[in-house]
N, C-alpha and C positions, 0 to 999 in steps of 0.2 A: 295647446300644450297638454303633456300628457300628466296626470297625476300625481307618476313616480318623477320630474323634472323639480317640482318644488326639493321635494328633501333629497335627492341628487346635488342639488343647491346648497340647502339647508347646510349638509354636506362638508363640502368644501368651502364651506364660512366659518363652518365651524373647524374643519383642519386648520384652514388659517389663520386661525384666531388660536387655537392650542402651539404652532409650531415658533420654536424661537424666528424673531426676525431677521432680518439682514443686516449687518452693519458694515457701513462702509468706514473702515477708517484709512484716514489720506497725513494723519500726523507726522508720520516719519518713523514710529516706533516700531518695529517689526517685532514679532515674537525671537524669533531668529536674529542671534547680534549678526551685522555685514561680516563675511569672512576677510581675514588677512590677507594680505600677499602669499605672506608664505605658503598659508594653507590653499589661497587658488593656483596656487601653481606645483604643488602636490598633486593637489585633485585632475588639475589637468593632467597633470603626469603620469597619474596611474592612469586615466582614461585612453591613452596613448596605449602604455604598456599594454591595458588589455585587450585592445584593438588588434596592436601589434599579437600578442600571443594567439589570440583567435585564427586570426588570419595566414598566419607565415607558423603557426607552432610543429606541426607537422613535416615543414621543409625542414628550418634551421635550426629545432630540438624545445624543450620545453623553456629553456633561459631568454628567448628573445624576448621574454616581455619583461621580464626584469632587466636585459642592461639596455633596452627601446626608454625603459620608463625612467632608469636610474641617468641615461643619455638626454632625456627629453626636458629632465630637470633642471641638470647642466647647463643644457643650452639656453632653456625660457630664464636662469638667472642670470649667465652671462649675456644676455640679450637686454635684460633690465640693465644692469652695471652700466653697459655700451651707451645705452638711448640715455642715461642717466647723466653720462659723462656728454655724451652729443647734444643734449638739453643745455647745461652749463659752456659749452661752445658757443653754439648758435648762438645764447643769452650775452655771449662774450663780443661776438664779432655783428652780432645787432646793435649792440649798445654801441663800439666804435663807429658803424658806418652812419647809426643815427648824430654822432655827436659829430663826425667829422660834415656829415650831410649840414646842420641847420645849425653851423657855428660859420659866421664871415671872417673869410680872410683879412691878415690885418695887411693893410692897403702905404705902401711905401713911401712916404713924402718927401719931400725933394724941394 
């Protein structure tokens, strides 16, 4: 080895010993509160819009990303509503077919 390898060493013991450590944390707490619905479907909606304006702005004038983004909105909430209402469906007509399923017929006696 060469002379200069020691404090090359030295070194980088000593940055790692000076620089904050790593911390993992797995708690759940994020810096950042989880966003809303609302607001992710905002966010999605202007990413839309501005997709839309980039792309088409020069064909169909500066406005397509505002009624892309203002349309995009619309539809990701009445899309929620819809699954929301089709969610309490299915929970409707699951619950019937389980209950008609493992309930026995009452048996005619004679």
């Amino acid at each position: 080895m060469t002379p200069e390898a020691p404090s090359e060493f030295e070194e980088v013991i000593a940055r790692m010993k000076s620089e904050r450590p790593i911390t993992l944390d797995f708690s759940g707490n994020s810096a950042r509160p989880e966003a809303t619905l609302d607001e992710a479907r905002t966010e999605l909606a202007n990413s839309i819009g501005e997709i839309a304006h980039k792309v088409f702005s020069k064909k169909y004038g500066p406005l397509v990303g505002t009624v892309t983004k203002t349309t995009a909105e619309t539809l990701l909430k009445n899309a929620e509503e819809n699954l929301y209402r089709a969610k309490g469906d299915a929970t409707l007509i699951i619950q019937e077919l389980l209950d008609r399923a493992f309930t026995s017929p009452k048996k005619n006696k004679k």
